[in-house]
N, C-alpha and C positions, 0 to 999 in steps of 0.2 A: 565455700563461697567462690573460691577462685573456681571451682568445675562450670559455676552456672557464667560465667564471660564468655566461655565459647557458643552456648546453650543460647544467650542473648542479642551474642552476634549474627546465630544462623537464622534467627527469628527475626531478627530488624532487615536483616538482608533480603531474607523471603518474603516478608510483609511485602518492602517496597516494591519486589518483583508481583506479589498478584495484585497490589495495587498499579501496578502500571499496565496488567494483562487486561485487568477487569476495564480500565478505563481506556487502552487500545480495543477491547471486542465491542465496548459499546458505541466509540465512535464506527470504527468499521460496520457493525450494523445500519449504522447511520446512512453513511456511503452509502451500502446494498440497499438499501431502503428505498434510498434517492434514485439509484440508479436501473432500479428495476421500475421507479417509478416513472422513469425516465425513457425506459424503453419500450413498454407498454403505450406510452402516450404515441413513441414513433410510429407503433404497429397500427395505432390507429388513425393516424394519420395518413400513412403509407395506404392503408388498403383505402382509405376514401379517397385518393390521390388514384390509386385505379380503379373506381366506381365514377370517375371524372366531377369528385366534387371535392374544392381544396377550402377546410376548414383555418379560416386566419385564427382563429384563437387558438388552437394547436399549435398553430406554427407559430404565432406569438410567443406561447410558453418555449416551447420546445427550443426560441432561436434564444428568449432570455435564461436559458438554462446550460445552453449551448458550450458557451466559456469553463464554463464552472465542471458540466461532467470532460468535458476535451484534459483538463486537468488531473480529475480525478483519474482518469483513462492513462495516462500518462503512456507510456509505447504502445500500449493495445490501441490506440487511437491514432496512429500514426504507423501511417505507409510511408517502407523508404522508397518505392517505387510505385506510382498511381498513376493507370491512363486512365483520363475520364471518358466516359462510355462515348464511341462513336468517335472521339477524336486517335490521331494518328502522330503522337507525340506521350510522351511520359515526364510525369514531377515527381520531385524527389520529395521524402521530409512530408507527404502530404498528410495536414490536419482532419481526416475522416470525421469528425462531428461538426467541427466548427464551419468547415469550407463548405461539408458534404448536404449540408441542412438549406444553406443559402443555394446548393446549385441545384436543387433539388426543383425549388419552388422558380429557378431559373429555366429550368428546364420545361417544366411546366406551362409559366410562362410564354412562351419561345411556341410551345406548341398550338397552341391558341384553341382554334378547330379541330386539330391535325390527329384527334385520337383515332382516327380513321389506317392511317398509315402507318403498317407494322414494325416500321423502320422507326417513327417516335418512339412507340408503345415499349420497344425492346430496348431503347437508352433508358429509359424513365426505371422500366424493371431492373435492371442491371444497376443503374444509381443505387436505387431503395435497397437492392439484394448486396451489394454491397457492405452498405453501412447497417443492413440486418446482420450480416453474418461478423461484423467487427462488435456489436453490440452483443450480441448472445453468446460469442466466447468472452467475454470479457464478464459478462453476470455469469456464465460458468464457471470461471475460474474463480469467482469473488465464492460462489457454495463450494466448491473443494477448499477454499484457504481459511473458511468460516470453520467446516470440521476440524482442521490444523489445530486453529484458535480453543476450540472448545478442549481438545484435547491437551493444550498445553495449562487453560488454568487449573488441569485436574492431575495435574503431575508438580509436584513442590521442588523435584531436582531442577524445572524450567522457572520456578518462583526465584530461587536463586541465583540461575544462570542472568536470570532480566534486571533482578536487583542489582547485581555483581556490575553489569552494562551502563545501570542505569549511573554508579558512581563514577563509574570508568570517562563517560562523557559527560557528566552533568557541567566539568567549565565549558564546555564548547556549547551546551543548550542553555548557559546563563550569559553566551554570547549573542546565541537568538533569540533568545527573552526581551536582554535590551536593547536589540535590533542590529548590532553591530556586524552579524552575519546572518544573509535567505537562511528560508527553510529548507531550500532546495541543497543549502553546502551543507549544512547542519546534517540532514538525513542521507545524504551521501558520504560525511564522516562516519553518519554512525553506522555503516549497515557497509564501511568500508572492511575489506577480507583484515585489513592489518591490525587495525581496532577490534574485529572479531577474536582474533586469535592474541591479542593481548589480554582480552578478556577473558578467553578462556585459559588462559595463565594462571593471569591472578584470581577467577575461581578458582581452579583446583587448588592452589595454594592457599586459599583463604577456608577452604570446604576445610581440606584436611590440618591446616592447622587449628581450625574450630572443634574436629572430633578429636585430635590428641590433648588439646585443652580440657575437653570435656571428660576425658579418660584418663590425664594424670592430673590436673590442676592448673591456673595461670603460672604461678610462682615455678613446681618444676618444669614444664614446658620452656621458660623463658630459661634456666639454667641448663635445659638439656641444649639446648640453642648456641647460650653461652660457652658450653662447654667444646661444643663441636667447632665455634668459630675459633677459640682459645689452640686447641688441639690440632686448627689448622695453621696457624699463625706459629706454633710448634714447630 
């Protein structure tokens, strides 16, 4: 009976790790989902923006959606250095969805008649190519981190690893549960290098004292333990 405690312990450890994998890959689908959904709608938008016809319900959705993927985007959506096209100064810290949607249909605006003059035509392309090229590496990188994901719920030694995480931090996410701290500190605790590497600590020493459990017993395990503390205290 003492052998199946470590057997119990590796099992509840792993459970919660691919239960927290399964339910991290299906929100992140979720994201990719939105956010391919999201970029799609700019493309079309965008090329009817150069066929000289500006759809307001595109850019309705696109500007009520705006907040939400500029967040999800989190650095990929943010230039620390951005001249806006045709001008002759640069911002720092620039918000690429949120600002880049409103200056767009500004720009637009502004030109009224003017698609005549190569000189508009080539700000408005440069805008759009732009915030094309910030959107499409960032859905790129979401389908490389998707394989990541697929690959780690098919490996049990990461079932572990995440279980192991998951107890390591759970008081600091029962801190963000009841609001007492953002998400934003909560997921920079957790995904902090120090907290990685405490975790991976107390994995390996929870891994292997789970297989010596299982290979001599609870009761000797806990005397071989006993013995070594005793023998140093010697």
């Amino acid at each position: 009976m003492d052998k199946w405690i470590g057997v119990i312990v590796l099992v509840f450890v792993s459970v919660i790790g691919l239960v927290r994998l399964i339910l991290g890959a299906k929100a992140f689908n979720e994201k990719r989902n939105f956010s391919i959904d999201f970029f799609n709608n700019y493309r079309e938008f965008a090329n009817g923006l150069m066929n000289q016809t500006f759809d307001g319900e595109k850019y309705q959705w696109l500007k009520l959606n705006s907040s939400k993927m500029q967040i999800i985007m989190g650095d990929y959506g943010i230039a620390s250095t951005y001249k806006p096209a045709g001008a002759n100064y640069m911002i720092r810290n620039y918000q690429m969805i949120v600002n880049g949607i409103s200056e767009i249909k500004e720009t637009y605006l502004r030109m009224d008649h003017g698609f005549g003059l190569s000189f508009e035509i080539r700000m408005l392309r440069e805008l759009i190519g732009a915030i094309d090229d910030v959107l499409l590496t960032y859905v790129g990188s979401l389908d490389s981190n998707r394989e990541s994901r697929m690959r780690d719920i098919k490996n049990p030694f990461v079932w572990f690893r995440e279980g192991v995480r998951f107890i390591v931090t759970f008081p600091i996410y029962l801190m963000h549960w009841s609001g007492l701290i953002q998400y934003t500190t909560y997921y920079s605790f957790s995904n902090n290098i120090i907290v990685k590497f405490i975790t991976f600590i107390i994995g390996i020493i929870a891994f292997i004292s789970s297989i010596v459990t299982i290979v001599t017993g609870y009761t000797p395990f806990i005397k071989i333990i006993d013995d070594f503390i005793q023998s140093k205290g010697s």
